[in-house]
N, C-alpha and C positions, 0 to 999 in steps of 0.2 A: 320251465323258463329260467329258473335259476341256476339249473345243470349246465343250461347252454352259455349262459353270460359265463358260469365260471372257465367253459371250455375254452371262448374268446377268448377273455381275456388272458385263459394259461399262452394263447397262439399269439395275442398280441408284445405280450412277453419275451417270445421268444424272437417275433420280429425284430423289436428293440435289441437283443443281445444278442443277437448273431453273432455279429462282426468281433465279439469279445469273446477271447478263447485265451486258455490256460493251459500251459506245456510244460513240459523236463526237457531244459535244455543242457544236452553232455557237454559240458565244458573242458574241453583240453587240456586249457591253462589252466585251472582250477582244481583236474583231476576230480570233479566234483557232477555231479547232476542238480540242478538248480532251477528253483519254480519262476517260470518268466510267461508274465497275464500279456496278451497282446489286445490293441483296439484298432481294426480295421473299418475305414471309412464305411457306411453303407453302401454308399454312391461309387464306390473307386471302382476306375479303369486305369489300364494301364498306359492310356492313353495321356494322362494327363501327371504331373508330378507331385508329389506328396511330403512335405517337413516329417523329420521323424522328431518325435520328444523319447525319451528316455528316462524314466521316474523312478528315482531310487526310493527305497521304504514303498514298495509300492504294497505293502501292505496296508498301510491306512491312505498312500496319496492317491495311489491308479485313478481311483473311481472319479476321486474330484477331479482330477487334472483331466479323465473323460469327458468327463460332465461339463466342465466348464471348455476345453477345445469346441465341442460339439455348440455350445452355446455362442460363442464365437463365431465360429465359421457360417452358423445359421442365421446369424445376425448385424453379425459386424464386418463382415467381407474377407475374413481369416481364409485363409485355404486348409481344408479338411487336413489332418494332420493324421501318419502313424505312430502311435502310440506301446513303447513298450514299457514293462512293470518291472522289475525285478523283487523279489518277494526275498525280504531280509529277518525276520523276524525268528526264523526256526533255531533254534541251537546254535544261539547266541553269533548266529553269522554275521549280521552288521556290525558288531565290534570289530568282528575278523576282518572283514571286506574296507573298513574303515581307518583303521587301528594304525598312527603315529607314533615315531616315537618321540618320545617327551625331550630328549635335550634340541634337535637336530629339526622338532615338525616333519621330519618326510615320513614317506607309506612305507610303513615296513613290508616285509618279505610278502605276506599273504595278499595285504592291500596294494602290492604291485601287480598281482596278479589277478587281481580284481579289475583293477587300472588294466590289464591289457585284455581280461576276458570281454569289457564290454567294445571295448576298441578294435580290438581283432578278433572277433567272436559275432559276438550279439548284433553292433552293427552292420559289418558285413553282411551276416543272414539275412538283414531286413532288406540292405542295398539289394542285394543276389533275389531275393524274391519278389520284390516290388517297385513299381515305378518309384523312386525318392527322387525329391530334391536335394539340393545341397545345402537346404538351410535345416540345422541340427541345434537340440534345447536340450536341456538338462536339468532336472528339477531334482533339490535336496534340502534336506531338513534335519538340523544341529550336525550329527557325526556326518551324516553325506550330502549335508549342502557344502560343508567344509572337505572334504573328499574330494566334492565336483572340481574345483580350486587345482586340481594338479593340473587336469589336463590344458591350462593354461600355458602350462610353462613347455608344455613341446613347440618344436622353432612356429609349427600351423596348429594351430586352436582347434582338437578336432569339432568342438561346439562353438556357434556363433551367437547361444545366446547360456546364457545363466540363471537359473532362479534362483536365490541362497536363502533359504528358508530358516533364521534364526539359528545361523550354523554358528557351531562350536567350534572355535578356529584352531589349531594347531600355533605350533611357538613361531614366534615372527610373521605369520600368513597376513598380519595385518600392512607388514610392509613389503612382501614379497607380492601380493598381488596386487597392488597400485604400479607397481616398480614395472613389474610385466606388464600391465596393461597401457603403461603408457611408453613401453617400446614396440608395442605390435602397430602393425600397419592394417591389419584384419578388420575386418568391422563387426563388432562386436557389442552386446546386448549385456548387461551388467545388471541385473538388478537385488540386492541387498533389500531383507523385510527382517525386522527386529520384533521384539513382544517387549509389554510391560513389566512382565515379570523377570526376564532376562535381562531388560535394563538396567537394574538394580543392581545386578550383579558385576554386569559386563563389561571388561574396560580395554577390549581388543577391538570389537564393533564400533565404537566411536572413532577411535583411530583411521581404521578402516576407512569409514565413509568419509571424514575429512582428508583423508589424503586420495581415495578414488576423485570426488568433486574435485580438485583442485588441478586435478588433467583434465589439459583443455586440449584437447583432438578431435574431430567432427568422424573420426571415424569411431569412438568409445561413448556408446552409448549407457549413460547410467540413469539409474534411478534406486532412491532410497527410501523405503515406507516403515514409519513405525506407527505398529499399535500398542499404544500406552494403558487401551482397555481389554485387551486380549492376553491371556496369559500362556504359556509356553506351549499346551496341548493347542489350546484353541487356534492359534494363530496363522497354521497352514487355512481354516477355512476364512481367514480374510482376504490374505495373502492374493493367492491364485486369479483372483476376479482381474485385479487393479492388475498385476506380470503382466497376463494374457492383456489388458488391454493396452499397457504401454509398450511392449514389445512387438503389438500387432497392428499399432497404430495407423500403418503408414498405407495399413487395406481400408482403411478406412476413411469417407468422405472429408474432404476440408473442411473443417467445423469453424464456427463461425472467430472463435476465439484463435485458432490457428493464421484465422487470413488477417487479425488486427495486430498477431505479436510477433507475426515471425515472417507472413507475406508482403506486410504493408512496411514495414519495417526493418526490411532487407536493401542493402546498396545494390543486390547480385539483380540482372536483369530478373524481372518478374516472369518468365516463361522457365526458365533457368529452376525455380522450384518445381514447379509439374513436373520438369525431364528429369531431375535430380531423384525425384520421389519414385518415377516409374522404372527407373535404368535400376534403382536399388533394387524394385521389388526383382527385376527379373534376373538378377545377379545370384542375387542371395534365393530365389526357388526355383530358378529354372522354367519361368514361363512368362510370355508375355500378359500382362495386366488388363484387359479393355479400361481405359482411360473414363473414368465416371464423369457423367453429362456436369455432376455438380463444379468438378473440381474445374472442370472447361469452362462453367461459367465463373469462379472463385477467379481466374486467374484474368480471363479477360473483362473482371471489372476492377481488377487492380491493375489490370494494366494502362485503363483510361483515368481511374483515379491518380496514376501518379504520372499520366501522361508519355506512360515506357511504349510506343508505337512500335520501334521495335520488334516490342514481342507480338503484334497480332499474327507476324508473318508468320512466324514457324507454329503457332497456335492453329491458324487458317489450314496450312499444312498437313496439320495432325490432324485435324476436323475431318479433312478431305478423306485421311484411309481410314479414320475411324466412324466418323458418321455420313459416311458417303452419298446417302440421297438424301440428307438436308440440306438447308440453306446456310448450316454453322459456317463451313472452313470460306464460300465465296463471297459471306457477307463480312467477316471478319477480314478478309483480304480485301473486299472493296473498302473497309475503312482504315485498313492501312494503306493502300496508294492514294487514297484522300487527305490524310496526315501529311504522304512524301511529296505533295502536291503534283499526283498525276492525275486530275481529274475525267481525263478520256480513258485511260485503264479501269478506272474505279467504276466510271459509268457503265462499263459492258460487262465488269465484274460484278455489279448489281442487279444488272438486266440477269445474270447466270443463276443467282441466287433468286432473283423472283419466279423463274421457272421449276425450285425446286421444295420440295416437303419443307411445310413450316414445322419448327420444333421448341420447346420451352418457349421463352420470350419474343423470340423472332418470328415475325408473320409474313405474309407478305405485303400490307400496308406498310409496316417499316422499311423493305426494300424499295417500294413505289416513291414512297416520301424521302427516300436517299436520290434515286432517279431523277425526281423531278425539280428539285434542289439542284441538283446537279446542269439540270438542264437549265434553270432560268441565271443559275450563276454566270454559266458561261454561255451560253446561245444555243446550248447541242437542238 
């Protein structure tokens, strides 16, 4: 019996890491052969498109930055993500791959070639071999979160998002990358995490984040996290959780504090958020979203709270191709021609909705009791 559990369990093992495989990739531009861990969805088809992240030091991040994608996307609405490693550790190559020079902060000779191995190299192959999206991450820590920083400054940001993992910044990069970030037009994912113990020391990182917060563009997306009790090893396993979930936020349902700071308290029509959030997602991965029932209900109850009618119509709208045999999109339309005061429209758009599937809160008692409301108001 015990021969057979351990058999299981070697095969359940191996289910789990499949999709994880490790390679020598002939680098061109580097003239070099270089270990690069890949992590392939379980679930992937080519049917569908896939974010690539890109994890430099993937000698200690891979696993986490694995670990926690996988946790995400299982839970939080993230789309499954291609995952590659680059493995820096051997013969002192992250110095090389990294390596500024000191008057000037730019990549010297090697670390230009670094810069275009993963650019013209690494990505390509993953594009060339697999369904990808367009939306691209980049995760680095001290010498290659400060590294990641270059590929800013080309005229297109080959990455849309950032992780800077307590990077060790090169001369001036504290005001060279505020400067760029708030000339790009790109929408872009920013997030800076410091430790306690680098705190103490560090006096480029403050800089930094008070001049990133002080751009105000709705397309530069920042965020800043320090841990004051994490010291400089530990601090990629705080790090990663809080990235992945402010960078991934927007897969994820209207939470209740989103709809009291930023939906309830918006000039912009309240429909105008839903479309704003779902146009991004499929800009930035190349797929359409199915529109979650919650956020359908988040918007058409601010839209009666702030009395925005309005918005029911293009809400009713979206209802109709997304939830198509409910009663969502023709009871939401019968109470917007009831607001415009067309009570005969509303009335046979009510009658449409009581013939069809009731869904969350809407029944068909609520439709009847709209009907016949309707009917004694005006004579129908």
């Amino acid at each position: 019996m015990k021969r057979i559990l351990t058999v299981l369990a070697f095969f359940l093992y191996l289910g789990t890491n499949a999709q994880v495989t490790q390679e020598i990739f002939e680098s061109f531009k580097l003239q070099e052969r270089r270990d690069v861990q890949y992590y392939i969805p379980e679930e992937y088809t080519p049917e569908k498109k896939y974010p690539i992240i890109i994890v430099l030091d993937a000698d200690y991040l891979f696993d986490n930055v694995v670990a926690t994608s996988k946790f995400y996307s299982g839970f939080h609405g993230m789309p499954p993500a291609i995952i590659a490693g680059v493995h820096q550790s051997k013969d002192n190559l992250r110095a090389e791959d990294c390596a500024f020079d000191e008057v000037s902060g730019l990549p010297t000779d090697k670390a230009k070639l670094f810069f275009e191995f993963l650019g013209m190299e690494l990505i390509p192959f993953l594009e060339n071999s697999y369904s990808t999206a367009p939306f691209k991450m980049i995760v680095g820590y001290d010498v290659t979160a400060n590294f990641s920083n270059y590929y800013l400054f080309k005229e297109d940001s080959l990455f849309n998002s950032y992780v800077s993992i307590s990077p060790t910044l090169a001369p001036e990069m504290e005001t060279r990358v505020p400067a760029r970030l708030g000339a790009m037009e790109q929408t872009i994912f920013y997030h800076l995490i410091t430790d306690g113990e680098k705190a103490k020391r560090d006096t480029q990182t403050p800089i930094l984040n008070t001049a990133i917060k002080a751009i105000d563009k709705e397309n530069i997306h920042y965020f800043y996290d320090e841990y004051l009790d994490a010291d400089h090893i530990a601090v990629p396993t705080y790090a990663l959780g809080k990235a992945f979930d402010n960078v991934f936020r927007m897969f994820k349902p209207i939470s209740p504090t989103e709809y009291k700071t930023q939906i309830l308290t918006s000039e912009a029509p309240v429909f105008d958020y839903l479309s704003t959030k779902y146009d991004m997602i499929e800009k930035l991965f190349g797929f359409k979203k199915n529109v979650d029932l919650n956020d359908v209900m988040a918007i058409y109850a601010a839209s009666r709270k702030k009395e925005d009618f309005e918005s029911l119509k293009p809400l009713a709208d979206l209802c109709k191709k997304e939830y198509p045999d409910t009663m969502l999109g023709f009871y939401f339309e019968g109470e917007y021609l009831e607001q415009m005061g067309e009570p005969k429209k509303a009335l046979r758009t009510f009658e449409k909705a009581f013939g069809m599937e009731e869904i969350d809160f809407l029944t068909k008692d609520m439709a009847l009791e709209k009907i016949d409301a309707l009917k004694a108001d005006f004579g129908y």
